[in-house]
Every structure is written in structure tokens, then in C-alpha cells.
mmCIF file of the C-alpha atoms, coordinates in Angstrom:
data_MODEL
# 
_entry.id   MODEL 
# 
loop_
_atom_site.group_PDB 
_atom_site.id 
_atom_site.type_symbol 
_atom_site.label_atom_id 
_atom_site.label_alt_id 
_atom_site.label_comp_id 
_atom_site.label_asym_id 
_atom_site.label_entity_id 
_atom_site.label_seq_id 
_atom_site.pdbx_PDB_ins_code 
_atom_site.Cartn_x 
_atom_site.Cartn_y 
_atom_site.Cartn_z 
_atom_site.occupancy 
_atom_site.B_iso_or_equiv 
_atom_site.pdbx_formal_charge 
_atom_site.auth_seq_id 
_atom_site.auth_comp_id 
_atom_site.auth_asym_id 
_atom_site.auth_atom_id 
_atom_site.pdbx_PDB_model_num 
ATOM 1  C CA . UNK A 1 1  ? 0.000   0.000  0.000   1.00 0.00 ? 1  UNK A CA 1 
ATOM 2  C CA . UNK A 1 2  ? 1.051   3.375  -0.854  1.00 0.00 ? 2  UNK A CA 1 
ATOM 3  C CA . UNK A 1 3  ? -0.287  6.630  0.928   1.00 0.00 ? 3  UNK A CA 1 
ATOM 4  C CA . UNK A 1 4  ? 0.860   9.756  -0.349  1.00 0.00 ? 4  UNK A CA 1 
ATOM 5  C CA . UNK A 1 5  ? -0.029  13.726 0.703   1.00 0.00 ? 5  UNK A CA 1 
ATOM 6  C CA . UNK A 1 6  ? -0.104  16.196 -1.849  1.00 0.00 ? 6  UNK A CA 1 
ATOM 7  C CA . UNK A 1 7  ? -1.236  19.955 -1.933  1.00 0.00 ? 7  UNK A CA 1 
ATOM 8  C CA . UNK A 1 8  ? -3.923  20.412 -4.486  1.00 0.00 ? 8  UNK A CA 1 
ATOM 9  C CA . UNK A 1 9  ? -3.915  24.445 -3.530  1.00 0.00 ? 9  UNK A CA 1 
ATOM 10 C CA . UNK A 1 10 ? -0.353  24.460 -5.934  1.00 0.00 ? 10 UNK A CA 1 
ATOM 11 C CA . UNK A 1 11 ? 0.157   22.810 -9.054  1.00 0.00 ? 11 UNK A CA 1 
ATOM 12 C CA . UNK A 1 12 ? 0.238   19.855 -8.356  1.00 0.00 ? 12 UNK A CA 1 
ATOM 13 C CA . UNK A 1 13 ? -3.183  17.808 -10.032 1.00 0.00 ? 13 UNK A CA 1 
ATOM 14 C CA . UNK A 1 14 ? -5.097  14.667 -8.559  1.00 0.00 ? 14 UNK A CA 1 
ATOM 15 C CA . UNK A 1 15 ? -4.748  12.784 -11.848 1.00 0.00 ? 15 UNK A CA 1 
ATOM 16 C CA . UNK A 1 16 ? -1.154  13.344 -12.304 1.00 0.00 ? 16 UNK A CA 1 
ATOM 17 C CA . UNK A 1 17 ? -0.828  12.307 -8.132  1.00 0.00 ? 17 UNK A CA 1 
ATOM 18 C CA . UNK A 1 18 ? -2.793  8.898  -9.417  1.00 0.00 ? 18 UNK A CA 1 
ATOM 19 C CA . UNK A 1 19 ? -0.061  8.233  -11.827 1.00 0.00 ? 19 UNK A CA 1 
ATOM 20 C CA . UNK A 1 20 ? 2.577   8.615  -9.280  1.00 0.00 ? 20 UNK A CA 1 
ATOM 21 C CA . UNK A 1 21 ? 0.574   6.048  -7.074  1.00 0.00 ? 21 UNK A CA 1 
ATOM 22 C CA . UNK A 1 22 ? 0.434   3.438  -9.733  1.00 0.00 ? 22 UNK A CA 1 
ATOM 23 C CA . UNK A 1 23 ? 3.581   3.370  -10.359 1.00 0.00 ? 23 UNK A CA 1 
ATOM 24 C CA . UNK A 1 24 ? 4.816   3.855  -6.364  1.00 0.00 ? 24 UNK A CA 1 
ATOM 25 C CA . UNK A 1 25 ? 2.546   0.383  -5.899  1.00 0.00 ? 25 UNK A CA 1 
ATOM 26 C CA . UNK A 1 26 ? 3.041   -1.445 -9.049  1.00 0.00 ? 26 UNK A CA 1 
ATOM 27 C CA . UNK A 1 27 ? 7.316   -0.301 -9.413  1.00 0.00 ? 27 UNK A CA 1 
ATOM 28 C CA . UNK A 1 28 ? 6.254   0.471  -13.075 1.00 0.00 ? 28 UNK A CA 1 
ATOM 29 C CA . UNK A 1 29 ? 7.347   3.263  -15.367 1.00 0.00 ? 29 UNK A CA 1 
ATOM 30 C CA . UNK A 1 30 ? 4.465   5.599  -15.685 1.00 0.00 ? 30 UNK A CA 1 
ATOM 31 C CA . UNK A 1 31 ? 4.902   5.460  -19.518 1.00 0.00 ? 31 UNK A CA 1 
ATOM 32 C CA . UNK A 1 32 ? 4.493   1.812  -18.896 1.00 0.00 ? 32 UNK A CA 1 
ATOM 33 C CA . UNK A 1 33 ? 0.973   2.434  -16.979 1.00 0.00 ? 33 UNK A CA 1 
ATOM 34 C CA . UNK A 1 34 ? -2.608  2.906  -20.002 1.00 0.00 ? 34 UNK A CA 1 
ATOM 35 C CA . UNK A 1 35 ? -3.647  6.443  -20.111 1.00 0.00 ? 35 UNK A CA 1 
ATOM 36 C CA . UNK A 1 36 ? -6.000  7.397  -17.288 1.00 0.00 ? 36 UNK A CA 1 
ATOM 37 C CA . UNK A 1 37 ? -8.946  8.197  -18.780 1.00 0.00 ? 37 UNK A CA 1 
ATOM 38 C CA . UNK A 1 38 ? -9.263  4.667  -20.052 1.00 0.00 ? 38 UNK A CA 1 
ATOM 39 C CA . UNK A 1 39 ? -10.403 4.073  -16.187 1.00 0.00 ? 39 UNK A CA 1 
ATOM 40 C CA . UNK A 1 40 ? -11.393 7.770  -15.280 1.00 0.00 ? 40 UNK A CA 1 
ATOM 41 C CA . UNK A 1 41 ? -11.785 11.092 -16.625 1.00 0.00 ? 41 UNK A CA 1 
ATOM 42 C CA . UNK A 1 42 ? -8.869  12.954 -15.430 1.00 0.00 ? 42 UNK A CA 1 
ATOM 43 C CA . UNK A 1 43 ? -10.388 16.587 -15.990 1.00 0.00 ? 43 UNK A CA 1 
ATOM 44 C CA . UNK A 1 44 ? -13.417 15.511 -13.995 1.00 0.00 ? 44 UNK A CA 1 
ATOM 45 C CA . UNK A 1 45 ? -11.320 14.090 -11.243 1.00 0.00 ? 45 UNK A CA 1 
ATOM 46 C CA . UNK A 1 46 ? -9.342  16.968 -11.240 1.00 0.00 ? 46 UNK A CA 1 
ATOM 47 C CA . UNK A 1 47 ? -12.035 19.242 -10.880 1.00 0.00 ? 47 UNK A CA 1 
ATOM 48 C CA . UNK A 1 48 ? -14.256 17.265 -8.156  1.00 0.00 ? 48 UNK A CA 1 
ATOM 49 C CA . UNK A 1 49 ? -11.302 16.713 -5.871  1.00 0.00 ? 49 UNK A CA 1 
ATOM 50 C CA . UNK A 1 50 ? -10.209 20.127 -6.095  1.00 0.00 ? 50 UNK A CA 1 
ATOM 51 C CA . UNK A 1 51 ? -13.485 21.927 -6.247  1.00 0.00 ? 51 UNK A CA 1 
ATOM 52 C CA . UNK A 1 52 ? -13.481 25.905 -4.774  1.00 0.00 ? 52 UNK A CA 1 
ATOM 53 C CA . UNK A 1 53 ? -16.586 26.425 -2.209  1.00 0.00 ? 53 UNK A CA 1 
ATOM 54 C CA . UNK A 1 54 ? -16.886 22.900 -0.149  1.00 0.00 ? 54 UNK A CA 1 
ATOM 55 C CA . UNK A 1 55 ? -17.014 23.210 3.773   1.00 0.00 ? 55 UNK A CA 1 
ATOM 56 C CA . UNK A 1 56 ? -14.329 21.304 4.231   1.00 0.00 ? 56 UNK A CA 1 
ATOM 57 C CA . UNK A 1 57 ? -11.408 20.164 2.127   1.00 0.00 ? 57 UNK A CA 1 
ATOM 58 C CA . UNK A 1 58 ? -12.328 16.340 3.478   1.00 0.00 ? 58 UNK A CA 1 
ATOM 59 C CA . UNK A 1 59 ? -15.675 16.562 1.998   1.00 0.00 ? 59 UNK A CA 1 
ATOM 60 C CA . UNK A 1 60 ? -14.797 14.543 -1.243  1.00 0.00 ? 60 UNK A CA 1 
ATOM 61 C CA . UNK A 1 61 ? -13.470 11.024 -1.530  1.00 0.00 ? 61 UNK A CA 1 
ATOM 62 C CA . UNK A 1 62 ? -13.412 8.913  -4.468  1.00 0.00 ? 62 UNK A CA 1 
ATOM 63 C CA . UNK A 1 63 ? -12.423 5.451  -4.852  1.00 0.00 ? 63 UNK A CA 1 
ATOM 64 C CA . UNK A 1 64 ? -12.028 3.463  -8.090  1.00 0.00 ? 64 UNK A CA 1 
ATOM 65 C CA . UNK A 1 65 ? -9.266  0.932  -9.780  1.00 0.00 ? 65 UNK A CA 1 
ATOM 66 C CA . UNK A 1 66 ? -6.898  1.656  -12.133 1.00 0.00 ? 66 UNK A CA 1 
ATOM 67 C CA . UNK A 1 67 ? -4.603  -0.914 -14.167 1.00 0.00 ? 67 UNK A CA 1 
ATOM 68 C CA . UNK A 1 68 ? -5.078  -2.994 -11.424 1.00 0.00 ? 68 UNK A CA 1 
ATOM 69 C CA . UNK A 1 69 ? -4.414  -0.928 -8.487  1.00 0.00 ? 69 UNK A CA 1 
ATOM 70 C CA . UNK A 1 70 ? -7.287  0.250  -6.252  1.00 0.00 ? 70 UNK A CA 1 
ATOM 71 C CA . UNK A 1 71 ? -7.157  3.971  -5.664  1.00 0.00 ? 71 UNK A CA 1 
ATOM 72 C CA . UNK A 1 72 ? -8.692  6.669  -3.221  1.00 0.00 ? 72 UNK A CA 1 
ATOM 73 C CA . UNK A 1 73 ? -8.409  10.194 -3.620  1.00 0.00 ? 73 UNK A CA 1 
ATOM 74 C CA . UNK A 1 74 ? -9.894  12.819 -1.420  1.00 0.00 ? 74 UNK A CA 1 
ATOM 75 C CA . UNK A 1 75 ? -10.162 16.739 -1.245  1.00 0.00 ? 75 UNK A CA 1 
ATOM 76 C CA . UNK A 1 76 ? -7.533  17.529 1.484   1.00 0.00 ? 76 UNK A CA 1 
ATOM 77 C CA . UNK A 1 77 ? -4.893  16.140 -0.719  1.00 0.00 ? 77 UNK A CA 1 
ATOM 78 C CA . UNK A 1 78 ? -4.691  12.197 0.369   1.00 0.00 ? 78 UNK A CA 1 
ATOM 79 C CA . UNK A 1 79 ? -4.273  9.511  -2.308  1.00 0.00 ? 79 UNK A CA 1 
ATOM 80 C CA . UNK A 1 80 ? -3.948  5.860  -0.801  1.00 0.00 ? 80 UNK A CA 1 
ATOM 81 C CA . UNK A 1 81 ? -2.964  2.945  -3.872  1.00 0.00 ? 81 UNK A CA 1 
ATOM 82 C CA . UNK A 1 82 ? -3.191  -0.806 -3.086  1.00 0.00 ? 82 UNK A CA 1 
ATOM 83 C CA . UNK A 1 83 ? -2.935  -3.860 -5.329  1.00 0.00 ? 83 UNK A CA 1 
ATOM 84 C CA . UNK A 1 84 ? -6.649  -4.538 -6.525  1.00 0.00 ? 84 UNK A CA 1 
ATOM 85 C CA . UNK A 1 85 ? -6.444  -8.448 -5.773  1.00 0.00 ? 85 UNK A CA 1 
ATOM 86 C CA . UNK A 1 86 ? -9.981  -9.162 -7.232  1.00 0.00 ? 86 UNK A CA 1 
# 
């Protein structure tokens, strides 16, 4: 398992955080991992996890699999990657 922090307030974007994730679980090159929208659509990731105007920056949290890796991303910047063993 693989839990990293990032700080969606700069520049740094959820789906490119997913990518790192993958590859942090799975040891893979990320030009090695399918493109991301084949699983999700990285502009509407982007803009639910980091939406403006929520209460709290813990008020989203998504969870879906990706090339085999199970992946949860929330709003205060937390993405947590395990091997999907389905």
C-alpha cells in the first residue's frame, strides 16, 4: 500500500498524483501504466477533488481501480494505492 499527501492548492493535479501512485505500488514506469482516462476522466477528477466552495477540504473522496491498483483520492490532498487483488 502506498499513501501519499499532496497539496492540491499548488500545481500539483489529482490525476497526475494517481499516476505517481500506480507506479509507487506497481514499481512500473508511468509510460508503462494505459492512459488514465481509459479508467477515469482525469479533468473531472481533477475538478471534483479540487473543487473551490466545499465546507471542508475532506468533503470529497473517491475510490475506483486503475490498471489494477485500487485507488482513493480525497479533497484535502490524500491519495492511498493498493494492489486490486480481485
Amino acid at each position: 500500500m502506498s499513501h501519499i499527501d499532496f497539496d492540491w492548492s499548488r500545481a500539483e493535479q489529482p490525476s497526475i498524483a494517481i499516476v505517481e501512485a500506480i507506479t509507487a505500488v506497481t514499481g512500473r514506469n508511468s509510460t508503462d501504466i494505459p492512459p488514465l482516462y481509459d479508467s477515469i476522466n482525469p479533468d473531472a477528477l481533477n475538478a471534483l477533488v479540487t473543487a473551490k466552495g466545499r465546507k471542508t477540504s475532506s468533503d470529497v473522496s473517491l475510490t475506483f481501480s486503475c490498471d489494477g491498483v485500487v485507488l482513493t483520492v480525497t479533497g484535502d490532498g490524500t491519495v492511498t494505492a493498493r494492489p486490486d487483488d480481485r
